[in-house]
LOMIPA-294377 format. One record per residue (C-alpha): x, y, z. Coordinates in steps of 0.001 Angstrom, whole numbers, plus 524288, in hexadecimal, padded with zeros to 5 digits. Example, Ala and Ser with C-alpha at 12.3 -4.5 7.8 and 13.67 -1.06 7.14 Angstrom:
2
8300C7EE6C81E78835667FBDC81BE4
// end
This chain:
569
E743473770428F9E76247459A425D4E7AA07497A41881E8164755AE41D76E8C3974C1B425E3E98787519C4240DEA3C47486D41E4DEAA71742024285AEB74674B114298FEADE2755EB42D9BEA8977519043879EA9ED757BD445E3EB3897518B44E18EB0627526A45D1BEB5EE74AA6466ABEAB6C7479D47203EACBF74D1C47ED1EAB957421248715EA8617498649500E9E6F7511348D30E98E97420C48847E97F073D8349601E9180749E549B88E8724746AF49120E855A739CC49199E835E73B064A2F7E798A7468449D92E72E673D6A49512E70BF732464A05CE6C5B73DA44AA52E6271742604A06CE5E277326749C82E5C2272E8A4AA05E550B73B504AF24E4B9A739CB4A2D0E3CEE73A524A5DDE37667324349B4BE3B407288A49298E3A16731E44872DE443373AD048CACE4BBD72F6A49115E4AD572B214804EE4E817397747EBAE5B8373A3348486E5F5A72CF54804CE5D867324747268E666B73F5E474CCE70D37359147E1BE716D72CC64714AE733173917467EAE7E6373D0947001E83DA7317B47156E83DC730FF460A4E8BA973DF94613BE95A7737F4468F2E964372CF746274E993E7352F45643EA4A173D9145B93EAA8873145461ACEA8D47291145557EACC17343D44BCBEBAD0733AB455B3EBBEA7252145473EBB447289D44561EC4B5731B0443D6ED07E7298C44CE7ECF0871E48443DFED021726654384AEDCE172C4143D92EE1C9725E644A21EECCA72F9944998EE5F873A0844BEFEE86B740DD458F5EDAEC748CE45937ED39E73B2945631EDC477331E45F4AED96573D0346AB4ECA5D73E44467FDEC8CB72E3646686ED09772ED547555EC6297392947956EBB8372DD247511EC2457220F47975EC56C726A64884FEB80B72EB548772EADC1725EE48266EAFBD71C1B48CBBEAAEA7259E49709EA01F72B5048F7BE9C6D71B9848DE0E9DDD7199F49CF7E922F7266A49D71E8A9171F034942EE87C57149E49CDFE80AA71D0A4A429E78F172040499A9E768D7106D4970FE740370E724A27EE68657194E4A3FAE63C07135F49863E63067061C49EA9E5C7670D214AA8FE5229713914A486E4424713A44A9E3E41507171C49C71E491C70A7D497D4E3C027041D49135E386E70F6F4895CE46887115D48431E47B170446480D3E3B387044247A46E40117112747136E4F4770DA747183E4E6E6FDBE46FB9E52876F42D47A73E5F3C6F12247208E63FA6FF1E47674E62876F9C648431E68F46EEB548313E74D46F47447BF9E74F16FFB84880BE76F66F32849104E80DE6EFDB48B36E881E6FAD24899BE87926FB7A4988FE8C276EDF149915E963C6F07549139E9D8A6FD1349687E9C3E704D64A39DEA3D270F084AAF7EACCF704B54B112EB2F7702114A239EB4C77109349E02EC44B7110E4A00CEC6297021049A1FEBD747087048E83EC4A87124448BDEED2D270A0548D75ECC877028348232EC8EE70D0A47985ED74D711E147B16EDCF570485478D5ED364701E646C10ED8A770F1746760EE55470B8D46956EE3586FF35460A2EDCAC7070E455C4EE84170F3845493EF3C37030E45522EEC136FF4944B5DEEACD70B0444330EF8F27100144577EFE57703E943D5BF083970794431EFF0C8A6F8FE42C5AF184C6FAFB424A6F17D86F698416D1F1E8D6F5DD409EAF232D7030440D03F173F708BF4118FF0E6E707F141E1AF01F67059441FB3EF6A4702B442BCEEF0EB6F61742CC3EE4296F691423B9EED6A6FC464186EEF62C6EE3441A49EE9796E7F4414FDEEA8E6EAC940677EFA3F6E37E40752EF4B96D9AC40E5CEEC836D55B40567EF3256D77B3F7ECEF51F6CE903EE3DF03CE6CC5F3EEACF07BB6C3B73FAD8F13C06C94B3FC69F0B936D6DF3FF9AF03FD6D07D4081BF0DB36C9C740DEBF14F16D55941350F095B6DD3341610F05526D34D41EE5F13496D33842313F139A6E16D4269CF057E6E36542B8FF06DE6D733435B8F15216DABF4381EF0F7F6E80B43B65F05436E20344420F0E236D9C044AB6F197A6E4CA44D96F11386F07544E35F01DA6ECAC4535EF02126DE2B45958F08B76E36046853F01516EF6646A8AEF2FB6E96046512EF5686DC7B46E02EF7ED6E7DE47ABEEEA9B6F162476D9EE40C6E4EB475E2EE67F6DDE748233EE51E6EAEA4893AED63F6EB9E4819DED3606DEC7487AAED5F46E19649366ED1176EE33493C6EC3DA6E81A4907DEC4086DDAF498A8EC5FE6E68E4A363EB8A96EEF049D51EB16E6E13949E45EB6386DCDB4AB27EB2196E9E44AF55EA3BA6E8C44AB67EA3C26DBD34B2DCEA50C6D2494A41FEAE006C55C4A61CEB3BC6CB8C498D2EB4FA6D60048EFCEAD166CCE5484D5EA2356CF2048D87EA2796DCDE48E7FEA5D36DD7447E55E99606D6C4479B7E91B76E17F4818BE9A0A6EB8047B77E97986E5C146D1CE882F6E41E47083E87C76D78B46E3DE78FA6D6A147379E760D6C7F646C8EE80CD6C00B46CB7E8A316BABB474E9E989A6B6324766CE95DF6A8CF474BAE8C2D6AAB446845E98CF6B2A046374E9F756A5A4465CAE97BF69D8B4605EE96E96A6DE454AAEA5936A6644525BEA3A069842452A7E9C27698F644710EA4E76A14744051EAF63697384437BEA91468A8243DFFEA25A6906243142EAAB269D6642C81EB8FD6985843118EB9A268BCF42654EB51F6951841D59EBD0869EBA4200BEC8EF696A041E0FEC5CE691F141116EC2B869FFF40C5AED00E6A2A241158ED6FB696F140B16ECF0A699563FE2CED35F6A67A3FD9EEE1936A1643FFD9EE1CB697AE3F570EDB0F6A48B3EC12EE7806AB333ECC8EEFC86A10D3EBBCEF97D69FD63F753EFC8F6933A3FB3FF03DE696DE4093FEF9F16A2E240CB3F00B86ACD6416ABEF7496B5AC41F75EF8136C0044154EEF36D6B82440B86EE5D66B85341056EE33B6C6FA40EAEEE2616C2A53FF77ED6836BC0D3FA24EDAD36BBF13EB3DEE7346B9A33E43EEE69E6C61D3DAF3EE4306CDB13E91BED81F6D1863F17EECCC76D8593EA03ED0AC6E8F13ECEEEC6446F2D63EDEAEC7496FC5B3E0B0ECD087095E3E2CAECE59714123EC13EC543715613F900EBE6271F713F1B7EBAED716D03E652EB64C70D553F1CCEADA3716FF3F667EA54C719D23EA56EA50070BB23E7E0EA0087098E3F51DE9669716483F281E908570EC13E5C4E903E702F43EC97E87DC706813F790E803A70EDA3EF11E7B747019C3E812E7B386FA503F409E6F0B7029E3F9BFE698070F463FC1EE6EC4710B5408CBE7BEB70D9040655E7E93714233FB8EE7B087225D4027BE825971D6840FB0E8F8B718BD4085AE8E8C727C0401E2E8A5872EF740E09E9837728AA4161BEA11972B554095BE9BEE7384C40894E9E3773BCE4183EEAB747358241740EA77472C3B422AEEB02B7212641C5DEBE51721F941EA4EC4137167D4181FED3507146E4162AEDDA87110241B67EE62E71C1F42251EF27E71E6742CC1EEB7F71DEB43A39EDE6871A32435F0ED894710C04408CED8507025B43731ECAF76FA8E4361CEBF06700E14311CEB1E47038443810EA5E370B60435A5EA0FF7137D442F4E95E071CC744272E92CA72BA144688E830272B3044B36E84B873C66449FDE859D73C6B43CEDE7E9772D7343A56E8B977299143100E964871E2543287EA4B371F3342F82EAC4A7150942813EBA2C711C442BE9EC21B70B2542515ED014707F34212AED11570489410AEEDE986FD9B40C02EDA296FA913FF68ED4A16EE054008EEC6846E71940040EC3AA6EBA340DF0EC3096F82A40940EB5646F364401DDEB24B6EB9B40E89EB2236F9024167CEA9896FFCA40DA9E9EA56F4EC41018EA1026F20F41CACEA24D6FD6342328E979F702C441B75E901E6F7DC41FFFE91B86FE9542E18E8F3C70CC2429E7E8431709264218BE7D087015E42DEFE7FA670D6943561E7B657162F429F8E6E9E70DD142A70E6D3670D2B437D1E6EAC71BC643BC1E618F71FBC43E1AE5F9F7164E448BCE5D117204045307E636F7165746015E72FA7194D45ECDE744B70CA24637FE6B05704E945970E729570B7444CD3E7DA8701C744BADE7BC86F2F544F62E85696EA6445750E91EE6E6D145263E912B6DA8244B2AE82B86DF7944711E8B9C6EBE1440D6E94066E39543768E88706DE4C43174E86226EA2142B89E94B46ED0B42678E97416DCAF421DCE8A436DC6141B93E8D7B6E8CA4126CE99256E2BA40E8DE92DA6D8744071AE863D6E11F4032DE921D6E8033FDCFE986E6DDE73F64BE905C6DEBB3E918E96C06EDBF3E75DEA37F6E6703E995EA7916E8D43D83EEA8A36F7373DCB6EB3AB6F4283E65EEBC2D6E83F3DF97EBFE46E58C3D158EBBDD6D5EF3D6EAEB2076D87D3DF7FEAD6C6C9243E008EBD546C9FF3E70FEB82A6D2503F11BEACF86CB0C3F54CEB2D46C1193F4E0EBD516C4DA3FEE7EB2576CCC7406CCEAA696C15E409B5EB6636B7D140B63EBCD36C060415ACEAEBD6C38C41C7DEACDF6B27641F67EBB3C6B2AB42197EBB2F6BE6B42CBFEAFC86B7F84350CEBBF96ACC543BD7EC5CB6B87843E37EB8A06BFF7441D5EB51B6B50744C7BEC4336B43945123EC3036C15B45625EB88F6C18A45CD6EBC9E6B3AC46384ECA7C6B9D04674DEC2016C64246D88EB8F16BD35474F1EC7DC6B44F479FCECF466C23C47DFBEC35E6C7CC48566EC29C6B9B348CD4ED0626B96948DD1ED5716C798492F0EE2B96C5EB497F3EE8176BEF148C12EF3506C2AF48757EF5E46CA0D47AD8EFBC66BC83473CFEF10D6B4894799AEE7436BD0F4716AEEF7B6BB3C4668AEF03B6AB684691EEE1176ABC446A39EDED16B1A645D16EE73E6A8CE45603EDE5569E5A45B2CED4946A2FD457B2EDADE6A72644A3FEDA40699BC449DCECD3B6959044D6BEC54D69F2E4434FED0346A143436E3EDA39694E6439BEEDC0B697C8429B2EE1E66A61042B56EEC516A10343819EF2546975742DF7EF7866A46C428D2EFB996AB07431B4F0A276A3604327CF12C56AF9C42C72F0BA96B99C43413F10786B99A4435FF05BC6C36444494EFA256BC69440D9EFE4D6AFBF44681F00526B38F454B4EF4206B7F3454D7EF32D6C74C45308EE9846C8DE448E4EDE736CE8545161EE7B66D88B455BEEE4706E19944A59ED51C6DDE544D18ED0256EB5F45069EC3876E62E45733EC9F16DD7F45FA8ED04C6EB5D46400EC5F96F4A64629DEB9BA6ED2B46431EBA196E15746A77EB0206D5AA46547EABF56DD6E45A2FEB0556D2C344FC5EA6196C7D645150E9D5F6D26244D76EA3E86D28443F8BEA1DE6C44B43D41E945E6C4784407EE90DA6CF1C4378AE98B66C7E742CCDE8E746BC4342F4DE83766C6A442D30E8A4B6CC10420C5E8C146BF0D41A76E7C956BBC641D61E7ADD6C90941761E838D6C6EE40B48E7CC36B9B2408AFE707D6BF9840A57E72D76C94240018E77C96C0C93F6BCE6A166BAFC3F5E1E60646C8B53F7F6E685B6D5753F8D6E5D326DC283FB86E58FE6D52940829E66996D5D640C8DE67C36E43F40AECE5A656E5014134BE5FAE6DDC041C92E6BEB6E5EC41DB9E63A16F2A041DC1E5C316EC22429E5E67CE6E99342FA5E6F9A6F60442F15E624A6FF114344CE613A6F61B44059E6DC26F9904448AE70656F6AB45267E61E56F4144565EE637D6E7C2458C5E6E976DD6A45E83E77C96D5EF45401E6EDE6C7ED454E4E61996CEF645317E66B66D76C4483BE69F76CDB6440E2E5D226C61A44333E54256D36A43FF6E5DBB6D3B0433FDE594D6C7FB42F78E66256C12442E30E6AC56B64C43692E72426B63F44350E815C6AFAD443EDE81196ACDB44FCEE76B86A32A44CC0E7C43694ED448E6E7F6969309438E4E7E476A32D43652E8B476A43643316E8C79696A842BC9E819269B544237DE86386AAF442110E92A96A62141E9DE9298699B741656E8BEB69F1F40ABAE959A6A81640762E9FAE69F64402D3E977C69DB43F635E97CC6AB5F3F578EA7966ACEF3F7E7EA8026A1803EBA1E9EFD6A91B3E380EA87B6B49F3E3BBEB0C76B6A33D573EBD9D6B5B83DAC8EC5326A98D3D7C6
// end
């Protein structure tokens, strides 16, 4: 990582010219097929995967800037340069997979590359062709078009207006009569403003994809995803069976956290918007302003390790975090990473409430794995699968949590909340998935179909929130998952998130008994990055897999001594 790196608002801004992208990716095929040794043919496939890390830069450093300001013409105009473009320099890039594939030199490659790079080539070919490029880019236009619904919200209230994440610190204050009408006004909002036009990109995004799958000869789109995701070791039905799991063990408890937390505040007819609040006297806030959470995350990490502590200071310094809440900001938060300069960028959107703190670990989870990862020479080894990613950001949450005094005047509050809402998000964490896996099977629903199927399923995984939802028409005819963004944006990636939180709570209880093999572990387990699938990650980790049978019973379980351990009644 070089020192000299500019800060963030310096950086060149280019957008890529895509017919100069495809002259020089059919350059680089030419050159990889007409190679006359295996040497040369390792040659160019190190110079084709340094270009492709310079594209990869100017296109990510676009996405950036849109979701920082989706309002901006010169940003809206260079993301539709990328979204119509990067379809068709894909479609060339099959040609270089499929050379790859080809090769005479194939054995020696494989011997100097890794076989994993081979299979994750296969798949991309399985998973997109030429035949898909103008459904592709339909659905880049139609997840962009979400993004900004989203982003353009302005919920009236109390005389003000405000976007959806800034509705979060009303919704949860401690008078009811606040949160009342913020719930009021934000689902009111939903209802008037969001519900219609969500419900119309979304069935067009389903059928868009099915049309992709049907294309590449798959009986469905959930086919086709799970190649997308790289899901190289498990299968729909272990998913299934998973969920399962999740259902038998985590939903009973999940319902008497809820109910416990109910009774805590004292309401004996509890509304929907009475179970933002955890605490009668209100939810534990983060101290001060987001610069005062900066330099507490700064001495945090700077007692956590070595390594974090210089990381955390190298991103505040670079002004690769961009953290509130503003007019036409995308909503969410992610981390994404530029391999030119060998940095991450943290996105978030603060509103002044405990997931503020929960971005600055978890997100730094994800830039410090990438931080950790960077030297790994393979693009395509530096950042693991999906679900093998959120290890890395859940885990830091609770490596996090002994630093929590330098965030909350009652920090025992705040874990106590944090690990309450982490058991109590792997039901609604298994409903999506389940309704993804129904709409994919089930194409030509219609729009209030969907919405029937996840209130069924509302009422398979978290019967205890539907009781609720009586006063809000919203929430009880099903439109919850409309404001989902990864149902949207990236279809399937949710089980992912559940997983992980099994392999955070393993981690948590493991640390509770020797931090420093923990921490080891962790270490291991950020430098591997994508070098292995999800299952044998986990096993080279050391830790234990949740697909197996009783994994989750036994991550999960002891943590409710924990939760009563906490200083908070």
């Amino acid at each position: 990582m070089a020192k000299e790196l500019a800060v963030f608002e310096k950086w060149p801004f280019k957008v890529p010219n895509i017919k100069s992208a495809i002259a020089k990716e059919k350059r680089f095929v030419e050159d990889f097929k007409a190679a006359s040794s295996p040497e040369e043919a390792l040659s160019i496939w190190k110079k084709h995967a340094k270009s492709n890390d310079l594209l990869e830069n100017e296109v990510t450093h676009i996405s950036v800037l849109y979701s920082l300001d989706t309002t901006n013409k010169k940003y809206e105009k260079a993301m539709n340069v990328v979204n119509e473009g990067m379809p068709l320099v894909q479609a060339e890039g099959n040609a270089w997979n499929k050379a790859l594939l080809e090769s005479p030199y194939r054995p020696f490659l494989e011997q100097k590359l890794g076989s994993l790079l081979f299979q994750m080539t296969e798949y991309q070919l399985k998973s997109f062709d030429e035949r898909i490029v103008e459904e592709s880019i339909e659905e880049n236009k139609l997840t962009m078009q979400y993004g900004a619904l989203i982003a353009s919200a302005k919920v009236p209230f109390r005389g003000q207006v405000y976007n959806l994440p800034q509705m979060g610190k009303f919704m949860q204050d401690v008078d009811r009569e606040t949160r009342k009408e913020a719930s009021e006004a934000y689902y009111s909002y939903l209802d008037a403003n969001i519900k219609d036009k969500a419900e119309e990109i979304y069935d067009s995004l389903v059928k868009v994809r099915t049309k992709m799958a049907k294309k590449l000869g798959y009986a469905s789109y959930t086919d086709l995803a799970y190649f997308r995701m790289s899901r190289f070791d498990y299968t729909k039905d272990d998913v299934a069976a998973y969920r399962e799991q999740i259902r038998e063990i985590v939903t009973p408890m999940a319902a008497k956290i809820t109910q416990a937390n109910l009774r805590r505040i004292g309401i004996r007819s509890p509304r929907l918007y009475d179970l933002s609040l955890t605490f009668k006297e209100g939810n534990p806030l983060p101290k001060g302003t987001t610069d005062d959470k900066i330099e507490a995350a700064k001495k945090m990490y700077a007692e956590l390790s070595p390594e974090t502590g210089y990381f955390f200071s190298f991103m505040a310094d670079h002004h690769v975090m961009d953290l509130e809440a503003k007019p036409g900001k995308q909503s969410g938060g992610y981390m994404t990473y530029f391999p030119k300069y060998g940095i991450p960028f943290i996105f978030s959107n603060f509103n002044g409430t405990s997931g503020d703190v929960d971005v600055l670990t978890h997100e730094f989870g994800h830039s410090f794995q990438a931080y950790m990862a960077r030297g790994i020479k393979i693009p395509e080894y530096r950042s693991p699968t999906m679900e093998s990613c959120e290890i890395d950001s859940m885990s830091m949450e609770f490596f996090a949590e002994p630093w929590m005094n330098l965030f909350f005047e009652e920090p025992d509050k705040y874990r106590y909340v944090h690990l309450a809402d982490s058991i109590t998000f792997l039901p609604y964490g298994v409903t999506v998935d389940e309704f993804q896996h129904w709409v994919y099977d089930n194409p030509d629903a219609t729009p209030a179909e969907r919405d029937a199927k996840w209130h069924e399923l509302e009422e398979k995984y978290t019967p205890y929130k539907v009781a609720l939802y009586k006063d809000c028409p919203y929430m009880a005819t099903g439109h919850r998952w409309l404001t989902q963004s990864h149902i949207f944006e990236c279809p399937f990636y949710y089980i992912d998130y559940t997983l992980a939180q099994v392999m955070a709570f393993q981690f948590f209880n493991l640390d509770r008994k020797n931090h420093a093999l923990a921490w080891k572990r962790y270490l291991k387990l950020c430098k591997m990055g994508g070098k292995y699938p999800f299952r044998s990650l986990v096993k080279k980790d050391g830790m234990k897999d949740p697909f197996e049978p009783g994994v989750v019973s036994k991550s999960i379980k002891p943590l409710l001594k924990v939760l009563k351990s906490y200083n908070v009644d």
